[in-house]
C-alpha positions in Angstrom: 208.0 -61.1 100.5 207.0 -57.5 101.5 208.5 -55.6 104.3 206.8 -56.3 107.9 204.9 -52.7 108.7 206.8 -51.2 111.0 203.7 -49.5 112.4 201.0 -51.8 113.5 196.8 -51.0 114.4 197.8 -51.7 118.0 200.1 -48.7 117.8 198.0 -46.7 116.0 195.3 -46.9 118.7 197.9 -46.7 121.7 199.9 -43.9 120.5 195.8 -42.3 119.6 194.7 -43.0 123.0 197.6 -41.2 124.7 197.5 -38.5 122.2 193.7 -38.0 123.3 194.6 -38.2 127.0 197.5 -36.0 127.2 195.7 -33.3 124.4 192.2 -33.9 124.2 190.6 -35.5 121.5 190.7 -31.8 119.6 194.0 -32.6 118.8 193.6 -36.0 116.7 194.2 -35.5 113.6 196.4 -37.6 110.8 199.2 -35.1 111.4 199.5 -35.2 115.7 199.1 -38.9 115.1 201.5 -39.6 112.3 204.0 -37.2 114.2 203.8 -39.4 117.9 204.1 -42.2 116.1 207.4 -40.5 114.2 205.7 -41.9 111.2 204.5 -40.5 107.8 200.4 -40.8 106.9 200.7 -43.7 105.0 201.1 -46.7 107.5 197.4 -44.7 109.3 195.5 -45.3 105.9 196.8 -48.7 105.4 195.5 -49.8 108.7 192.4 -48.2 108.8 189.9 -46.7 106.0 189.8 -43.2 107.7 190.2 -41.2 110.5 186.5 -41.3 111.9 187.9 -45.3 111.7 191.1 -44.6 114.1 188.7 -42.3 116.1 186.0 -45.2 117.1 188.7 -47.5 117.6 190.3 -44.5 120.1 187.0 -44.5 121.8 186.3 -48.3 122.2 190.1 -48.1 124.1 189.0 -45.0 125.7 186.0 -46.9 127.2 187.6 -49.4 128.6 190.2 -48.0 130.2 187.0 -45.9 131.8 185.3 -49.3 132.6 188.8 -50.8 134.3 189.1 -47.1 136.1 185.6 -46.9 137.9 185.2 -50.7 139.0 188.7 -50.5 140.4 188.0 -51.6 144.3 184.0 -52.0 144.1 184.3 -55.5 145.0 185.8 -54.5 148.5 183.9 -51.4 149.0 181.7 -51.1 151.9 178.7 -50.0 149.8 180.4 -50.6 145.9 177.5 -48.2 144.3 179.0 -45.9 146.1 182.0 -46.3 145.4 181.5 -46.7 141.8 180.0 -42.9 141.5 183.0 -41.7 143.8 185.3 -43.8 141.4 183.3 -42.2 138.1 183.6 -38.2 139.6 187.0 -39.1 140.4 187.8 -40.0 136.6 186.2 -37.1 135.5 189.0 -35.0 138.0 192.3 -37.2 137.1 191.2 -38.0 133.2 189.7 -34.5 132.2 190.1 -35.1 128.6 189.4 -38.4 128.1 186.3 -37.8 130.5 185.4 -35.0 127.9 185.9 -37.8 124.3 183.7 -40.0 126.7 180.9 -37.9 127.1 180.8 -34.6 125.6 181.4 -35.8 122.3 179.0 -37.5 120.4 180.6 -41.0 121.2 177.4 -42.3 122.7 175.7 -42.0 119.7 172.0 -41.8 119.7 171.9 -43.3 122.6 169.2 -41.4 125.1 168.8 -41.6 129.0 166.6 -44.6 128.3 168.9 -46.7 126.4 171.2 -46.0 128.8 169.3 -47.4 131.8 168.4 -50.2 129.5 171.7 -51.2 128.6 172.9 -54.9 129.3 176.1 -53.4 131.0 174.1 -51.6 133.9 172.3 -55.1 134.7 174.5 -56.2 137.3 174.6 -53.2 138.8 170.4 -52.7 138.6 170.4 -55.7 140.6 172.7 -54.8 143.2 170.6 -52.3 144.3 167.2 -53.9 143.8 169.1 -56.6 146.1 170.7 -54.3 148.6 166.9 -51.5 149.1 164.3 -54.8 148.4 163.0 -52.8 145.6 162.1 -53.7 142.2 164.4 -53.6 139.4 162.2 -50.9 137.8 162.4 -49.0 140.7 166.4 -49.6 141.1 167.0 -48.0 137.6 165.1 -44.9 139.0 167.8 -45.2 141.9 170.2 -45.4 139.7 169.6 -42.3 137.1 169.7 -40.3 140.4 172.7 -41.5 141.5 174.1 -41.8 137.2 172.9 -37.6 137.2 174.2 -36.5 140.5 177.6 -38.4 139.7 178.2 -36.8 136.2 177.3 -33.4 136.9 180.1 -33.6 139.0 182.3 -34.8 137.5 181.7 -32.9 134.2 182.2 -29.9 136.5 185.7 -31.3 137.6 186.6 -32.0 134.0 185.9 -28.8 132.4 186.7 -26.7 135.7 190.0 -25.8 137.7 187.8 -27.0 140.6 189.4 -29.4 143.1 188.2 -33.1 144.0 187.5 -33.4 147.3 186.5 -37.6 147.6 184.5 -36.4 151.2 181.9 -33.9 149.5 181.4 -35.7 146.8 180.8 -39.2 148.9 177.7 -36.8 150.5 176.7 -35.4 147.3 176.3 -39.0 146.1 174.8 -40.9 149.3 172.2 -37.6 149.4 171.0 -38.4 145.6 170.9 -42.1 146.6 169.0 -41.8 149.7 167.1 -39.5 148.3 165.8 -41.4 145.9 165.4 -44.2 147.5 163.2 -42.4 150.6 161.0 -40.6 147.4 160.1 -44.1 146.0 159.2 -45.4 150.0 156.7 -42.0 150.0 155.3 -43.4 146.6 154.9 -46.9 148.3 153.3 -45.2 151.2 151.2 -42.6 149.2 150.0 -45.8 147.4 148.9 -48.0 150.5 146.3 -44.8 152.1 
């Protein structure tokens, strides 16, 4: 029977995910990973084809540690759009570099603004606020990129700036795109109805 590999996928993309957190994805490589993991090359290449390989795997853990980090306390908020920008700048201040392998890397792929709006992920959240202004949903993903735009500029400015996080601005910033938004779509509707 062969040995048990003392090094297993899981740890591979756990000790890859912390490397990319505390570093910044910049820094994984077969050598920074094989060295957290007090490990030679060889147990990386016997779990996965190639680093690209280790690197999507990073990002799918990456992503959902993202997903678990901005929907943390929606469900109680007062308004929980709101609360899920404030929650998304918020990562972009306290996770800087795994804010930056999320979205300033090419980890979305071809993926354009469009595709983005479309995605099946954002349905839930398309409804809330078609359900919440009494707009349409077509109308609620135009809410929504405002909203989307206003939140990651910020955030990307807290991620790649020694800027601080102050939860009260940005809670303005964020209700100002919304409203915004919202009130250009109701001059639409009233521009419409002359």
């Amino acid at each position: 029977m062969p040995p048990k590999p003392k090094v297993t996928r899981d740890d591979i993309v756990s000790a890859a995910f912390a490397l990319v957190r505390e570093q910044g994805h910049e820094n994984l490589n077969t050598r920074s990973l094989s060295s957290a993991l007090g490990c030679s090359t060889q147990p990386l290449l016997y779990w996965f084809e190639s680093m690209e390989e280790i690197r999507r795997q990073t990002y799918i853990a990456a992503d959902g540690f993202h997903t678990g980090f901005i929907m943390e306390g929606i469900e109680h908020a007062d308004d929980p759009l709101l609360a899920l920008g404030v929650n998304y700048v918020r990562f972009g201040y306290e996770e800087p570099n795994l804010f930056r392998f999320l979205f300033q890397t090419d980890g979305l792929g071809a993926q354009d603004i469009e595709a983005l709006l479309n995605s099946p992920d954002l349905g839930q959240m398309i409804g809330l606020i078609a359900q919440k202004t009494g707009i349409s949903e077509s109308d609620a993903r135009t809410v929504f990129l405002s909203l989307f735009i206003a939140a990651h500029g910020y955030a990307s400015l807290l991620a790649n700036n020694a800027i601080s996080f102050d939860e009260q601005i940005v809670s303005m910033a964020l209700t100002s795109a919304y409203m915004g938004a919202i009130a250009q779509l109701e001059e639409r509707d009233h521009e419409t109805d002359r």
